[in-house]
C-alpha positions in Angstrom: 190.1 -102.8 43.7 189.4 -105.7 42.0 186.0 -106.0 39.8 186.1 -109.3 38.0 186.1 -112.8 39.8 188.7 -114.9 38.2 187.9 -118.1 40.2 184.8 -118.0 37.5 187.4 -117.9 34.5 188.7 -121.5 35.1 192.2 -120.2 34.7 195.2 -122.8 34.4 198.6 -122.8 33.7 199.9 -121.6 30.0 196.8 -119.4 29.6 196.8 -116.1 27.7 195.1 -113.4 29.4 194.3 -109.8 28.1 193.2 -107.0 30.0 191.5 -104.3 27.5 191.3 -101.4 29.4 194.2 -102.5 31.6 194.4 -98.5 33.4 196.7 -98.7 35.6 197.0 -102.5 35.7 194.9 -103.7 38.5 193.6 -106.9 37.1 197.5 -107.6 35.5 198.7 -107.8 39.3 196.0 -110.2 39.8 196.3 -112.4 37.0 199.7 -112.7 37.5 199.2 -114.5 40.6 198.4 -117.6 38.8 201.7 -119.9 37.4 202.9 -119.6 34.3 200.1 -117.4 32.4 201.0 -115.0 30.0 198.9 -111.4 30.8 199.2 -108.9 28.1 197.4 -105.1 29.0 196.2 -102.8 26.4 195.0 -99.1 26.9 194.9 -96.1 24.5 196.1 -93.9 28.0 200.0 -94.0 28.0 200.2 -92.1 31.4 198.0 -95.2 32.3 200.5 -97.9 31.1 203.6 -96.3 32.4 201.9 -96.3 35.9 201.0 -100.2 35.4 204.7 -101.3 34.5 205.5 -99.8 38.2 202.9 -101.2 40.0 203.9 -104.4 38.0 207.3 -104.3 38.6 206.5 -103.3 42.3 204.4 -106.8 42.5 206.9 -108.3 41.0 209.4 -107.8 43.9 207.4 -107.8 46.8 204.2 -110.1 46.4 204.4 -114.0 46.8 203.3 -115.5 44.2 204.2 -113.7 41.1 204.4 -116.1 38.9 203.4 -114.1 35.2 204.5 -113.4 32.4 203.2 -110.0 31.4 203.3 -107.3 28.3 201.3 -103.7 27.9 200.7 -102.6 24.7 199.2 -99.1 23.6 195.8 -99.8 21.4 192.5 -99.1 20.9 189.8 -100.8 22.0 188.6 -100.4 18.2 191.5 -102.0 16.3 193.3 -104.1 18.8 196.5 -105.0 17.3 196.5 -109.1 18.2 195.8 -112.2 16.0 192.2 -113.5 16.0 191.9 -116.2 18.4 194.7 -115.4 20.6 193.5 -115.1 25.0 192.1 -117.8 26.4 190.6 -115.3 28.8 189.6 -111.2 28.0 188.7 -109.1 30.8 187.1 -105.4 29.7 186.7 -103.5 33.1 184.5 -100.4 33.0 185.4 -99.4 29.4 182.3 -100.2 27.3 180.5 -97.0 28.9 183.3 -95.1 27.2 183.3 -96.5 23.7 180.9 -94.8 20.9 181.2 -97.4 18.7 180.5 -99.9 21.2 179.4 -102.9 18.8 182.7 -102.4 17.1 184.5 -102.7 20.0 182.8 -105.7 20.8 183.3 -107.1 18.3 187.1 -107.0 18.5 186.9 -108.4 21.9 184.9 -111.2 20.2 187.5 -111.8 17.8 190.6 -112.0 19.7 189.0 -114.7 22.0 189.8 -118.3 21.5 186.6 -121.0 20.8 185.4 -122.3 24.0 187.5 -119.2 25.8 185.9 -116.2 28.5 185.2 -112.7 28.1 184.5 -111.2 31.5 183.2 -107.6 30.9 181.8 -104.9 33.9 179.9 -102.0 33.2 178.7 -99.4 35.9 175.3 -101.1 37.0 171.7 -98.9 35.8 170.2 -97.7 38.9 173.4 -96.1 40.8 174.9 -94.9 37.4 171.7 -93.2 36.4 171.4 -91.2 39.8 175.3 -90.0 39.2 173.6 -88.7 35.8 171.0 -86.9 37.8 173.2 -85.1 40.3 175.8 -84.2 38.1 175.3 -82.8 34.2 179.5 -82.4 34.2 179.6 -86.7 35.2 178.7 -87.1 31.9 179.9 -84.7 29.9 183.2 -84.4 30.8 185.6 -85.4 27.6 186.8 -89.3 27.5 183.2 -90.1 30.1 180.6 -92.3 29.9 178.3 -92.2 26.8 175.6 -94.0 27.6 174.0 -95.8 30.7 173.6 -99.7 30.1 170.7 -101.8 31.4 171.4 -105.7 31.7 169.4 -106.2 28.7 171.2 -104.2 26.5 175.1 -105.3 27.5 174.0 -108.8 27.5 172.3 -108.7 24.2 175.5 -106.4 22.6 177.3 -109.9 23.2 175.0 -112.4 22.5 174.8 -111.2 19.5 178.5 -112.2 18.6 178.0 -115.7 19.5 179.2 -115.6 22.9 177.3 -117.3 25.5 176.1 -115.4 29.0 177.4 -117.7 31.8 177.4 -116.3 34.9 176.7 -112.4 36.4 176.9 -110.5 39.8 177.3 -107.0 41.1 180.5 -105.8 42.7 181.8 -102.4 45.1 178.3 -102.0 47.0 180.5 -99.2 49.2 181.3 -97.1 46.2 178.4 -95.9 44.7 177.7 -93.9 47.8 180.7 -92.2 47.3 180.5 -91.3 43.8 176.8 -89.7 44.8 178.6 -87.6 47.0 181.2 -86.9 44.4 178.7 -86.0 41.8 176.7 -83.7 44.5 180.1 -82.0 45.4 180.9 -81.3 42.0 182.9 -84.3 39.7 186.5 -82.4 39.8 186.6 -81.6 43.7 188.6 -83.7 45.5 188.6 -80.8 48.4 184.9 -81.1 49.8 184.9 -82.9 52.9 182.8 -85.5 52.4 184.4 -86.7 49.4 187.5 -87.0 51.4 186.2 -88.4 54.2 184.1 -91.2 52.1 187.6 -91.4 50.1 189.6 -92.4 53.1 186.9 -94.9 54.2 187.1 -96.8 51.1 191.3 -96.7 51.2 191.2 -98.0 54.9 188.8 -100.8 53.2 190.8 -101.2 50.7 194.0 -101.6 52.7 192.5 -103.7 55.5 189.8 -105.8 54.4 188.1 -105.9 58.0 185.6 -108.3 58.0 182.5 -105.9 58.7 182.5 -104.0 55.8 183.7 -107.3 53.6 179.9 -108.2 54.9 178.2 -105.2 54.4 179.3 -105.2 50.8 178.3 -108.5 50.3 174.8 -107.9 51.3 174.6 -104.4 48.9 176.3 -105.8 46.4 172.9 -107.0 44.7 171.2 -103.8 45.6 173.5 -101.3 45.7 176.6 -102.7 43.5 177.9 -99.4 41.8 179.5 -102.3 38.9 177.4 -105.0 37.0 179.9 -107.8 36.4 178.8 -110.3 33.2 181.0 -113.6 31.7 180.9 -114.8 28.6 181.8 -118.0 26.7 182.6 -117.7 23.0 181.2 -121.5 21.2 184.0 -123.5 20.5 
């Protein structure tokens, strides 16, 4: 499931991309599409990274293209252990929510971008994330969750305030936040209700098949219903 947009990142050949946050390595597999970039993945989960260099090496055998060159590195999203001025491109997926010290951390984003390079950042959007707060008091305050709610104001001001320029925005995974209102409603940690599963297999089929009915209907709730609120930056060169 794919969050950010990289035809809006201008991407071309010899470009250094980093993926803060990287999970499971999602937006690596993507990235690496493109010829002869270099992705590098950070994330303070190891479990996380070990799971990305499969799914990596996976892509690496059986997609067409794979063209990458690609690293993971263990770090903080507080001290991240690369030269200032280093990616052409940084992509921070759902991971601001998480952060206490979120100027800090955006600050470090910030630094490790190259003048006249992107940040593309994605933060659960207000209006469905605030109803998962509602249903749920365990959706929030499980340990490693989110910590606060963002409105578009305040993400996009947290950045501007760097230096980095706001250049584009939309709303992505209109299907999902039904599902994580049924999640919450069920209870955050069971996977065994019925209508979780059943909403769960849904979104895999989707996932898998990409018919073009649903690919519509997300299109259209996307602006009203888009459970993430995607935002790109430019740092001034």
């Amino acid at each position: 499931m794919i969050t950010i947009d990289y035809g809006r990142l201008n991407i071309r050949p010899g470009d250094n991309i980093l993926d803060m946050g990287c999970g499971t390595g999602r937006h690596i597999c993507a990235a690496c599409q493109y010829p002869q970039i270099k992705a590098a993945g950070a994330d303070i989960n190891v479990n996380d990274l070990l799971a990305a260099r499969e799914k990596i090496r996976l892509h690496e055998l059986y997609s067409s293209p794979f063209a990458g060159i690609w690293g993971l590195y263990a770090a903080s999203i507080l001290d991240l252990p690369f030269a200032d001025n280093r990616f052409d491109h940084v992509i921070c997926s759902e991971v601001m929510e998480h952060i206490h010290d979120e100027f800090r951390a955006a600050r470090e984003l910030y630094r490790v971008i190259k003048p006249g390079g992107n940040l593309a950042v994605s933060v659960p959007r207000y209006f469905p994330e605030r109803i998962c707060w509602a249903f749920s008091n365990s959706y929030a305050n499980t340990e490693g969750g989110h910590v606060r709610i963002y409105t578009k104001k305040r993400i996009i001001r947290l950045f501007e305030s760097l230096g980095l320029s706001l250049t584009g925005r939309h709303w992505a995974h209109g299907l999902h936040s039904p599902y994580w209102w049924i999640k919450c409603l069920a209870g955050p940690d069971n996977e065994d209700a019925a209508p979780v599963k059943a909403y769960q297999r849904f979104l895999t089929w989707d996932m898998m098949k990409k018919p073009c009915l649903t690919r519509s209907t997300e299109r259209l709730l996307n602006p009203v219903l888009g459970k993430s609120l995607v935002l790109y930056f430019r740092k001034d060169a």
